[in-house]
C-alpha positions in Angstrom: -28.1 -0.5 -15.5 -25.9 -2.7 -13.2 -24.8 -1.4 -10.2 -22.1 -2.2 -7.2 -24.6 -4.7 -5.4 -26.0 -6.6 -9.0 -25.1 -8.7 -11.7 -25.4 -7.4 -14.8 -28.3 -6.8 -17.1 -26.9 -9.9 -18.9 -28.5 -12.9 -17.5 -26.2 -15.3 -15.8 -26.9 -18.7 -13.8 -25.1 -21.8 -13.3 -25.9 -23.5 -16.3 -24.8 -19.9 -18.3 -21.8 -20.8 -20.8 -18.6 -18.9 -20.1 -19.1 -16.8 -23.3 -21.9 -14.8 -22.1 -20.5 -15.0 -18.5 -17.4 -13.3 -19.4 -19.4 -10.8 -21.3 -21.1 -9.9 -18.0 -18.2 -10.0 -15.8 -16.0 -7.5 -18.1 -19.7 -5.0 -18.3 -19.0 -5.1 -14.3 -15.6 -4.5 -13.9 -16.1 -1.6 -16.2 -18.6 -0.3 -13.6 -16.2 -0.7 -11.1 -13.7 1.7 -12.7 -10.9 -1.3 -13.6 -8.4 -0.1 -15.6 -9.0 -1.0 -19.4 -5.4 -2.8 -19.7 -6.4 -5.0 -16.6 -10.1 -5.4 -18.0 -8.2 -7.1 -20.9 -5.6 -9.2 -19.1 -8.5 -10.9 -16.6 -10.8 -11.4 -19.7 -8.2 -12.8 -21.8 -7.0 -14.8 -19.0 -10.7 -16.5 -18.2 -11.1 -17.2 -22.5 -7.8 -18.9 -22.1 -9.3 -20.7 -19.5 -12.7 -21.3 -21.3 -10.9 -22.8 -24.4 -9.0 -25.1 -22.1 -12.2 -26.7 -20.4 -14.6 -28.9 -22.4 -16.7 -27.0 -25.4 -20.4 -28.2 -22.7 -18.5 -26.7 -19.5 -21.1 -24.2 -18.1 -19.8 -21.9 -15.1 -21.3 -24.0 -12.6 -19.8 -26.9 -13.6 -16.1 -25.9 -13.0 -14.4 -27.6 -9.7 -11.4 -26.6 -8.0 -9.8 -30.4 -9.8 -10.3 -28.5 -13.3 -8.9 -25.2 -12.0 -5.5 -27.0 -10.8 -5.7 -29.3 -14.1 -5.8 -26.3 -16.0 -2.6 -24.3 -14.0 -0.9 -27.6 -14.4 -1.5 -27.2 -18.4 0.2 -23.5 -17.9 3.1 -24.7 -17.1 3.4 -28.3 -18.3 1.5 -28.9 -21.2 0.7 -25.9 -23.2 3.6 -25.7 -25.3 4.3 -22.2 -25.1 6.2 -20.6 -21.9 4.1 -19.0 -19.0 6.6 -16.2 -17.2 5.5 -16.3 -13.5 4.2 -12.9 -13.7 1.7 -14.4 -16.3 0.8 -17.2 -14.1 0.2 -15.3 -10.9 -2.0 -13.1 -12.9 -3.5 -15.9 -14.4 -4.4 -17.0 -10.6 -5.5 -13.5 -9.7 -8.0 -14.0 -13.0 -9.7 -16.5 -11.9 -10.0 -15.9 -8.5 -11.7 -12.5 -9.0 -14.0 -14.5 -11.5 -15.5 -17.1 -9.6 -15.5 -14.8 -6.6 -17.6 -12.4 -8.3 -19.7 -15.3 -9.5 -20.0 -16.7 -6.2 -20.8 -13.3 -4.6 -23.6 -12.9 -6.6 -25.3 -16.5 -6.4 -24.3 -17.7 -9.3 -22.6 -20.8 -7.8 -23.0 -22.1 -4.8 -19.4 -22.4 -3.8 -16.2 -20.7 -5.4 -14.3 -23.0 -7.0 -11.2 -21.0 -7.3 -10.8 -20.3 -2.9 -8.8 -22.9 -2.1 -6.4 -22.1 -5.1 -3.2 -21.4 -3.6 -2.0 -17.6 -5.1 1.3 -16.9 -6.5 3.0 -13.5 -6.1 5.8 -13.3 -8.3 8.0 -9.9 -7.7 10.5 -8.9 -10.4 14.3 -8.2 -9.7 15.1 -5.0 -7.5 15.5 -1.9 -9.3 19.0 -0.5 -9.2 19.2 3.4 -7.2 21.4 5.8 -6.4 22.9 6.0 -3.0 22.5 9.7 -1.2 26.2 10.0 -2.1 25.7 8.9 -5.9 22.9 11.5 -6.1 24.4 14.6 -4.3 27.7 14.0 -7.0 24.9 13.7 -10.1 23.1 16.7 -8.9 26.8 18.5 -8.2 28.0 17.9 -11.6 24.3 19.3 -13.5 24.4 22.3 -11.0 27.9 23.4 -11.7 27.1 23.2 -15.8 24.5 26.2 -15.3 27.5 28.2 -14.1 30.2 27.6 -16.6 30.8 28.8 -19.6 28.7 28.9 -21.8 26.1 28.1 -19.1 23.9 25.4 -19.5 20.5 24.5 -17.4 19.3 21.9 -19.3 20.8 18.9 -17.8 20.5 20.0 -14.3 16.8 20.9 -15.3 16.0 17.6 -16.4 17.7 15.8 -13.8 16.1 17.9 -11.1 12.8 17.3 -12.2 12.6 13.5 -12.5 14.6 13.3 -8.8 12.0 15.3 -7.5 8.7 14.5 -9.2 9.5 10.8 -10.2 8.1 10.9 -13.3 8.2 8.3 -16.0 10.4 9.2 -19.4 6.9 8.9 -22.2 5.4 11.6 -19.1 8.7 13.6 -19.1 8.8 13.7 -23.1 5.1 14.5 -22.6 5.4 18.0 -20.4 4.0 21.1 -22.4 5.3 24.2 -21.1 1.5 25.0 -19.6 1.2 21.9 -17.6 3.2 24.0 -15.4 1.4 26.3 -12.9 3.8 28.6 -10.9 1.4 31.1 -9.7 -1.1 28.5 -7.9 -2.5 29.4 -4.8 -1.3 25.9 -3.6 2.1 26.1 -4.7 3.7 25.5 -8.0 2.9 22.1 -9.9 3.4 20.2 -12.7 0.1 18.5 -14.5 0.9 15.0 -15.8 -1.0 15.0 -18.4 -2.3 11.7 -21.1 -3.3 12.6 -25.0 -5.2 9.0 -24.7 -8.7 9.0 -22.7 -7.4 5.2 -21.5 -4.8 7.0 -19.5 -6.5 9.6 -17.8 -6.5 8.0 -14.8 -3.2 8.2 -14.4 -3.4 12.3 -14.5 -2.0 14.2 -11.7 -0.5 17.1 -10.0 3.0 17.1 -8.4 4.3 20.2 -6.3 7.7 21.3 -7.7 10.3 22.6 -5.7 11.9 26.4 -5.6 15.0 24.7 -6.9 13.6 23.3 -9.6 11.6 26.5 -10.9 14.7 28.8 -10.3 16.5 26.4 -12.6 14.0 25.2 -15.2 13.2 29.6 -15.6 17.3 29.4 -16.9 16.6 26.8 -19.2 13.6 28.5 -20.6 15.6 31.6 -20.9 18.5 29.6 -22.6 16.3 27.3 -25.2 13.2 29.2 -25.5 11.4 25.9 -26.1 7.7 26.9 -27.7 5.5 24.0 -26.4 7.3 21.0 -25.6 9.6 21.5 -22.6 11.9 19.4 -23.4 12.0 19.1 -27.1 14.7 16.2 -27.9 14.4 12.8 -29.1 14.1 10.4 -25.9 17.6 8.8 -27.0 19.3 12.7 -26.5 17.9 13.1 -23.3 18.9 9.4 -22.3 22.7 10.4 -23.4 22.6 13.8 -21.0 21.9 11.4 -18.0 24.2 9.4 -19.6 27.1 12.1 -19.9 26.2 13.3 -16.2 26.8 9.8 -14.9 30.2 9.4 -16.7 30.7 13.0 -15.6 30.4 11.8 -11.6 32.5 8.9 -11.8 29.5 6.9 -11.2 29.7 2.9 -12.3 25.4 2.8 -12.6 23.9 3.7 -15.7 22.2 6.7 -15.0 18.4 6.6 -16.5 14.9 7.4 -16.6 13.8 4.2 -14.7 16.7 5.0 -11.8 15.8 8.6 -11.3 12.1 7.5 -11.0 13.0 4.5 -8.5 15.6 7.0 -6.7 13.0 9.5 -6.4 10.1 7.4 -4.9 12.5 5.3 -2.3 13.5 9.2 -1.1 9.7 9.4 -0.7 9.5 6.2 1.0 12.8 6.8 3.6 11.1 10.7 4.6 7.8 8.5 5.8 5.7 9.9 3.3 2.2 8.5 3.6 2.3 5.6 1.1 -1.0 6.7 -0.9 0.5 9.8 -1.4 3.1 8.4 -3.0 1.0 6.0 -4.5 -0.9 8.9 -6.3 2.1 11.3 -7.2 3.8 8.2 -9.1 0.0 7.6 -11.2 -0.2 3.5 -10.3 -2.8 1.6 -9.4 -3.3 0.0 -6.2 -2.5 -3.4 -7.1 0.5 -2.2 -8.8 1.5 -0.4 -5.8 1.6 -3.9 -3.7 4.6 -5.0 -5.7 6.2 -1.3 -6.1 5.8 -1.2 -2.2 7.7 -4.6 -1.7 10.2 -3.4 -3.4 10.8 -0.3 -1.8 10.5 -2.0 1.4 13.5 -4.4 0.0 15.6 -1.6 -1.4 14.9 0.4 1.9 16.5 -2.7 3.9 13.0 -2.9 6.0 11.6 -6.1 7.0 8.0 -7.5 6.5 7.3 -7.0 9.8 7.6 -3.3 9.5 5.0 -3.2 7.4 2.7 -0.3 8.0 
């Protein structure tokens, strides 16, 4: 049984091809607790890499001329396009590769250290402003008093400001993965069908706004299981309707709620692994998320906690 401080059972050296070397490397990370969709990216990456090198190239053999000769093909002389997400991941592949290898004595140096890393952040996320939010929020509040009354938008609305959940977890929400009564405070469970997202399970408090509105909505649809049970695309025409509603020039969705919600989070100095946790991510996805939010919060890098 391997463990944090060994290799393997599979027996690996530095005349070990990369087959078998991969084989061990993906066992480990498994110990480790990687996520299974960044188990397969890193593994795919180092086959890609494998295939690129000559058929006799044992793990040992690799030099840091091959690794740049093979980055180089990435971009250059592949033939088929490499986004720069892709090719800073590809980086981060083979970096934690021959790192582990190295750790471990398998080489004797670590080819991949002096590879220069790329980070490669995607475009900021569009918000809403306090003001756009307050006259979103304004417009759902007044529908539960008019007539007929109607909760549901503000309801919806509510809850993704406030718990920054993502639209497959809002569709998701059975009426028992919420817990009024706990001893705690009220919560929501995000919860995953799928045992390869279980890590991303959680508990987020809900607010006395929320529940006072969400108990109307329940009283108004008497949904059975599903809370919210509508297609994705009628939900995504309420936001829709509330943004047209409040004179507002953004497309109000899903994403911009979620992203609204967790840059509140960010500007009320919420500790960041709290916020890590209540959104479900990952640490190294929470490097970029955190760039970002220090972008859209108009902080600079040197503020950086």
């Amino acid at each position: 049984m391997s463990t944090e401080n060994s290799l393997p059972e599979i027996h690996i050296t530095s005349t070990t091809a990369f087959q078998p070397a991969i084989l061990g490397w993906e066992v480990y990370m498994k110990d480790q607790g990687k996520s299974p969709y960044t188990i397969k990216a890193f593994v795919g990456d180092i086959y890609l890499l494998s295939s690129y090198l000559p058929p006799d190239k044992n793990v040992g053999d690799v030099t840091t001329g091959d690794l740049n000769n093979f980055l180089n093909w990435l971009e250059k002389g592949r033939g088929v396009p490499c986004s720069p997400k892709s090719y800073a991941r590809r980086i981060t592949s083979i970096k934690a590769f021959f790192r582990w290898l190295h750790k471990y004595g398998v080489t004797n140096i670590d080819p991949a250290e002096k590879i220069v890393q790329k980070s490669v952040i995607s475009p900021l996320p569009e918000v809403l402003t306090p003001e756009e939010e307050a006259a979103v929020l304004e417009i759902a509040d007044k529908m539960r008093s008019a007539q007929p009354p109607d909760s549901r938008p503000y309801t919806l609305l509510k809850l993704l400001l406030d718990t920054g959940i993502k639209k497959g977890e809002c569709l998701g929400i059975n009426i028992n993965h919420l817990d009024l009564d706990s001893p705690q405070g009220p919560y929501l469970f995000v919860r995953y069908t799928s045992s390869q997202n279980r890590y991303k399970e959680r508990k987020i408090s809900l607010t006395d706004e929320w529940i006072a509105a969400c108990q109307e909505y329940i009283a108004q649809y008497q949904p059975n299981e599903q809370l919210f049970p509508w297609s994705p695309r009628r939900l995504e025409y309420l936001l829709e309707d509330l943004s047209n509603a409040a004179g507002l020039k953004k497309h109000l969705s899903f994403d911009m709620c979620r992203w609204t919600s967790v840059l509140n989070d960010w500007r009320s100095s919420m500790d960041q692994d709290k916020i890590r946790q209540k959104l479900g991510i990952s640490k190294i996805q929470w490097r970029e998320i955190s760039a970002k939010l220090r972008k859209l919060a108009g902080e600079s890098a040197s503020e950086e906690s």
